[in-house]
TIKOL-823694 format. One line per 5 residues: number of its first residue (from 1); their letters; for each residue x, y, z of N, C-alpha, C. Coordinates in pm, whole numbers. Example, Ala and Ser with C-alpha at 12.3 -4.5 7.8 and 13.67 -1.06 7.14 Angstrom:
<sites>
1) as) 1319/-569/780/1230/-450/780/1320/-330/780  1285/-225/708/1367/-106/714/1290/3/787
</sites>
This chain:
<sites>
1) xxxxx) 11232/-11615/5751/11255/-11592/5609/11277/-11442/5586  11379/-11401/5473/11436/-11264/5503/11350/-11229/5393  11297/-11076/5378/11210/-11056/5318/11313/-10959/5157  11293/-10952/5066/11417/-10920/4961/11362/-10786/4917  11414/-10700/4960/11384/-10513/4955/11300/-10488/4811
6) xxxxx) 11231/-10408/4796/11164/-10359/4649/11286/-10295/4608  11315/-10331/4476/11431/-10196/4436/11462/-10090/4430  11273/-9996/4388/11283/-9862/4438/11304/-9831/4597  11245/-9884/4656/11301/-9895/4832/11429/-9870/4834  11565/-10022/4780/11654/-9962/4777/11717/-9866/4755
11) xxxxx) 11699/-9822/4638/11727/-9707/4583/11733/-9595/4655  11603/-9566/4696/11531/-9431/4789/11645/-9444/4853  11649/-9582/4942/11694/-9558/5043/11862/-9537/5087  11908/-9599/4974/12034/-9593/4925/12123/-9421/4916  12002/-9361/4862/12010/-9219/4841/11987/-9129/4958
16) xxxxx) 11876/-9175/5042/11891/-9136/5205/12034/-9116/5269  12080/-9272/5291/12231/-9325/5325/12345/-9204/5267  12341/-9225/5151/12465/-9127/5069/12450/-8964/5137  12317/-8911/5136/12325/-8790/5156/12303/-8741/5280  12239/-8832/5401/12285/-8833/5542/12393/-8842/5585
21) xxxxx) 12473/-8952/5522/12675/-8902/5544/12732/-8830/5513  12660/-8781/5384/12761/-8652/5310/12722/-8524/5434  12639/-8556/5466/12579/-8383/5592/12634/-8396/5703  12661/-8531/5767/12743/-8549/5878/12663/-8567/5937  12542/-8684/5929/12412/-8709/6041/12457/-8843/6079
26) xxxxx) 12434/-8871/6203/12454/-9001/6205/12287/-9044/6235  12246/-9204/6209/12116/-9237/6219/12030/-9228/6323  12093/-9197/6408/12059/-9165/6537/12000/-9036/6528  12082/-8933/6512/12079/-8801/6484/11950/-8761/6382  11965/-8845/6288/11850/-8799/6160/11670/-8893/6215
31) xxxxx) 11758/-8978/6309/11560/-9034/6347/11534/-8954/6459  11615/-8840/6520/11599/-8746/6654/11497/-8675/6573  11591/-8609/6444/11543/-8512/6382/11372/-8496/6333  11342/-8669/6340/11230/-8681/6316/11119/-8821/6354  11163/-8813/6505/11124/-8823/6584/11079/-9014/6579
36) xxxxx) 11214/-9023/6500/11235/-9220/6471/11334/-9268/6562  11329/-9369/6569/11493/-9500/6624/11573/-9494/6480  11674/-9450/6542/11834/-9499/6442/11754/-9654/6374  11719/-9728/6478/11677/-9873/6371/11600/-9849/6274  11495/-9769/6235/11367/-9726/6173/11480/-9677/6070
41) xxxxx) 11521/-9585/6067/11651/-9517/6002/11690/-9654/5916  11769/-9731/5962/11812/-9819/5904/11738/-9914/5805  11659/-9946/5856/11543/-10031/5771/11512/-9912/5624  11488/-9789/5676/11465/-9679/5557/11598/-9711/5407  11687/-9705/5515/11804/-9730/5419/11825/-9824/5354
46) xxxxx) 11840/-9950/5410/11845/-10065/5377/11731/-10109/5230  11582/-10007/5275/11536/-10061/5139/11413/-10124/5244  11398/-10188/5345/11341/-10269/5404/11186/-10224/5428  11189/-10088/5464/11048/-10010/5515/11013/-9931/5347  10940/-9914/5291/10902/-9769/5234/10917/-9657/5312
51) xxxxx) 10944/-9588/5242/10937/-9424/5324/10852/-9344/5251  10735/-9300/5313/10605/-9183/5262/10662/-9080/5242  10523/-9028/5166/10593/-8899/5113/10570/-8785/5200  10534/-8778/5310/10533/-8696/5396/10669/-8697/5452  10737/-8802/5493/10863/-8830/5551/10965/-8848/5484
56) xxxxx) 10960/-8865/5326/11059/-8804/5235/11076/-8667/5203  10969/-8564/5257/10987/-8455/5274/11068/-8378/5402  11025/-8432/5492/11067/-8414/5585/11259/-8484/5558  11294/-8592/5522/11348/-8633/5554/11485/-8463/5376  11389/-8460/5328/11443/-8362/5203/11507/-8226/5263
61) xxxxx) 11349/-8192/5357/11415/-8019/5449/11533/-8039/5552  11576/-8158/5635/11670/-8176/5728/11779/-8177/5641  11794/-8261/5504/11929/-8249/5474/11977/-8190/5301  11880/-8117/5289/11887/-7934/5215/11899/-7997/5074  11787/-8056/5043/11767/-8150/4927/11620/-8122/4897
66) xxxxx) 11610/-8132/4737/11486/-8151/4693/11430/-8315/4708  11301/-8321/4693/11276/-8478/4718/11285/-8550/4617  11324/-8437/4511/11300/-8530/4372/11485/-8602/4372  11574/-8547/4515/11693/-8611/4458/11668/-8760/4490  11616/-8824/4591/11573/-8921/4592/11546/-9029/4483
71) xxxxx) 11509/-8982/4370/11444/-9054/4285/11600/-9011/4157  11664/-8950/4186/11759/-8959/4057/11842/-9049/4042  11836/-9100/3880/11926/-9254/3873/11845/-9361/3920  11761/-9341/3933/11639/-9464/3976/11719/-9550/3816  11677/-9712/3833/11690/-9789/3773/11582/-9843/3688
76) xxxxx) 11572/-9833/3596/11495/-9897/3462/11361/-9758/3490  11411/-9654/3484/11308/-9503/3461/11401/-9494/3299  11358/-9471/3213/11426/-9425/3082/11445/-9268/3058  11316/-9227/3130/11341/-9044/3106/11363/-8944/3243  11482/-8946/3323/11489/-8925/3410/11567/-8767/3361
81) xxxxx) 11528/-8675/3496/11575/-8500/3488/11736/-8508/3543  11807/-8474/3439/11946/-8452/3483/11966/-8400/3627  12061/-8443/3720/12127/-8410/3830/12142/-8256/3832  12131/-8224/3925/12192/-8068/3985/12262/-8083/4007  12404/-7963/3948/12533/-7978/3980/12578/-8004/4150
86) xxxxx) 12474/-7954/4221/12533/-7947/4396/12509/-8128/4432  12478/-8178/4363/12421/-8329/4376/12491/-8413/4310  12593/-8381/4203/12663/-8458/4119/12750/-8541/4230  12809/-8489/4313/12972/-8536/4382/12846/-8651/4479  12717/-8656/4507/12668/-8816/4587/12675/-8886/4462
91) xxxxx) 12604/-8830/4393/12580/-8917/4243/12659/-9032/4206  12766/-8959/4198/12941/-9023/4144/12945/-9130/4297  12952/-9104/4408/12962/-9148/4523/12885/-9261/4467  12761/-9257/4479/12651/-9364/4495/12736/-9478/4306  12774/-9455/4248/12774/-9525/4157/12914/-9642/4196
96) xxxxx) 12962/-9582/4290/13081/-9688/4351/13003/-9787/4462  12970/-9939/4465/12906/-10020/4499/13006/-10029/4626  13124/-10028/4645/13195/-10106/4761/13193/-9948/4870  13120/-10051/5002/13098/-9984/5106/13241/-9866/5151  13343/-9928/5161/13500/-9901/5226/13509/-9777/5112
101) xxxxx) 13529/-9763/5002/13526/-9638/4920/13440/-9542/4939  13307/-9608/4937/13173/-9523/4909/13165/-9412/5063  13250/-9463/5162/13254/-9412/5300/13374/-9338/5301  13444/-9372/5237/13577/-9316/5203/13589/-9133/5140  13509/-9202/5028/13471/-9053/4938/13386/-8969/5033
106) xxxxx) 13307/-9020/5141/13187/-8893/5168/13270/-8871/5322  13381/-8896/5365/13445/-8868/5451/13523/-8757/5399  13588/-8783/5281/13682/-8677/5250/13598/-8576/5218  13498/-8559/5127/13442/-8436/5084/13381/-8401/5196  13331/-8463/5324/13302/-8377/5402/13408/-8299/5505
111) xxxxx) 13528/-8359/5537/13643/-8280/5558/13731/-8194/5454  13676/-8240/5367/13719/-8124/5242/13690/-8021/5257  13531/-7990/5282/13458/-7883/5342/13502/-7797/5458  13559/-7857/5526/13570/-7808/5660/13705/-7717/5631  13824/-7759/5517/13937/-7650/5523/13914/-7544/5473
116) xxxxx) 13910/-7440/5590/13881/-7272/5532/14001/-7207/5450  14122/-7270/5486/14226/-7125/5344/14175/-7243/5228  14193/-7108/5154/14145/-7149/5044/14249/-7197/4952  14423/-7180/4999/14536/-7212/4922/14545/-7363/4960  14532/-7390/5081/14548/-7532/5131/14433/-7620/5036
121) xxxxx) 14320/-7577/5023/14216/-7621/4965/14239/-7697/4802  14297/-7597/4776/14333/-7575/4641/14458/-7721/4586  14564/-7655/4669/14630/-7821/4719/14623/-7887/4715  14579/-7971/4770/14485/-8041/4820/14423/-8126/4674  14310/-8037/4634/14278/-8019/4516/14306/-8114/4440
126) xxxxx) 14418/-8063/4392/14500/-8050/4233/14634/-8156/4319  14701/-8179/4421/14715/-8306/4450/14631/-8486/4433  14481/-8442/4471/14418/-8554/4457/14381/-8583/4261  14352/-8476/4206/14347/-8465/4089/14481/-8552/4007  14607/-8492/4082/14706/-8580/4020/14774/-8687/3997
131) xxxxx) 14652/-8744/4188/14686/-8862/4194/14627/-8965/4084  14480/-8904/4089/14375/-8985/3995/14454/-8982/3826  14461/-8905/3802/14561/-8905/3661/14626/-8986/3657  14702/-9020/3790/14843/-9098/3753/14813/-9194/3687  14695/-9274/3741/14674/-9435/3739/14618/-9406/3583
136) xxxxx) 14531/-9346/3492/14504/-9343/3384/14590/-9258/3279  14726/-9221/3328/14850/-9154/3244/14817/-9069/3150  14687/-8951/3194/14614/-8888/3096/14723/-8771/3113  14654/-8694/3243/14746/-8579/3285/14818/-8551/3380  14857/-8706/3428/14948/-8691/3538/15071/-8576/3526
141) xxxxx) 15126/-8611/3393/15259/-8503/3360/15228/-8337/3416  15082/-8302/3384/15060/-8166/3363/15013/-8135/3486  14962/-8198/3602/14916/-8209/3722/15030/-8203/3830  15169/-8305/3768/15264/-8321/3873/15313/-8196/3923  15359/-8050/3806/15429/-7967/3867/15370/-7901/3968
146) xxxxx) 15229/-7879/3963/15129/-7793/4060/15178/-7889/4208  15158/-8022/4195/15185/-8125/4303/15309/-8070/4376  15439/-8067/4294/15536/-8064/4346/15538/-7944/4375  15480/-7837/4320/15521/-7692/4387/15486/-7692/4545  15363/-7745/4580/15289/-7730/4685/15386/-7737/4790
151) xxxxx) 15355/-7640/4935/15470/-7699/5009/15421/-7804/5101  15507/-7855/5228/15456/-7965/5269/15362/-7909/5408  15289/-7978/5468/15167/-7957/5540/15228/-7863/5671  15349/-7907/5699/15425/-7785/5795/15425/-7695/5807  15447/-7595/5657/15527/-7523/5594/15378/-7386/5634
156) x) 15271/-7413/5659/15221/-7294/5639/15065/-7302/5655
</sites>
């Protein structure tokens, strides 16, 4: 008989998941870090185990988080402390339910990270910006010329 996760469990653990991918840990890597099995890891995530608060600390200093991000957006809390801006971009992440996106988004922002010119960056940018416009015909118009100026990935 499968046992059905506590919701704050999920949650926690949900928020583990998001911000261990966004750092580039794999579960393996983050139960090295503290001295678990990738499976232990998983169960954390999944919702399945509780995680103490000794080891939500621990688990806070490895990936450069307060412990209280853990608990943001918790479900049926009514007076919860607004997000820190450096925490918004899991936030947004975590509110997209389908796995294939939600892996999608924390792939790109973490190779987002990784391009050092800062013109390519920029690009980049204000390309993806214009894509997202398109589909809601807000500011695609005002987005396209920056798009089209850009040159192509060859070029420089």
């Amino acid at each position: 008989m499968m046992r059905t996760p506590n919701p704050y469990d999920a949650h926690v653990g949900a928020r583990l998941r998001a911000c261990r991918t966004l750092a580039g840990f794999s579960q393996e890597r983050l139960g090295q870090a503290v001295s678990l099995s990738f499976q232990q890891i998983q169960k954390y995530e999944k919702g399945l185990n509780r995680i103490g608060a000794s080891r939500l600390q621990q688990f806070a200093q490895i990936l450069n988080v307060p412990p209280s991000y853990f608990f943001e957006d918790m479900p049926g809390i009514d007076q919860q402390p607004q997000a820190r801006p450096e925490h918004a971009v899991v936030s947004e992440i975590d509110q997209d339910r389908s796995p294939v996106s939600r892996r999608q988004a924390l792939e790109l922002v973490r190779n987002f990270g990784r391009i050092t010119d800062s013109t390519v960056r920029d690009r980049i940018f204000q390309l993806i910006k214009a894509a997202a416009h398109s589909y809601g015909g807000e500011e695609a118009e005002a987005a396209a010329p920056a798009v089209a100026a850009a040159p192509a990935a060859s070029e420089g």
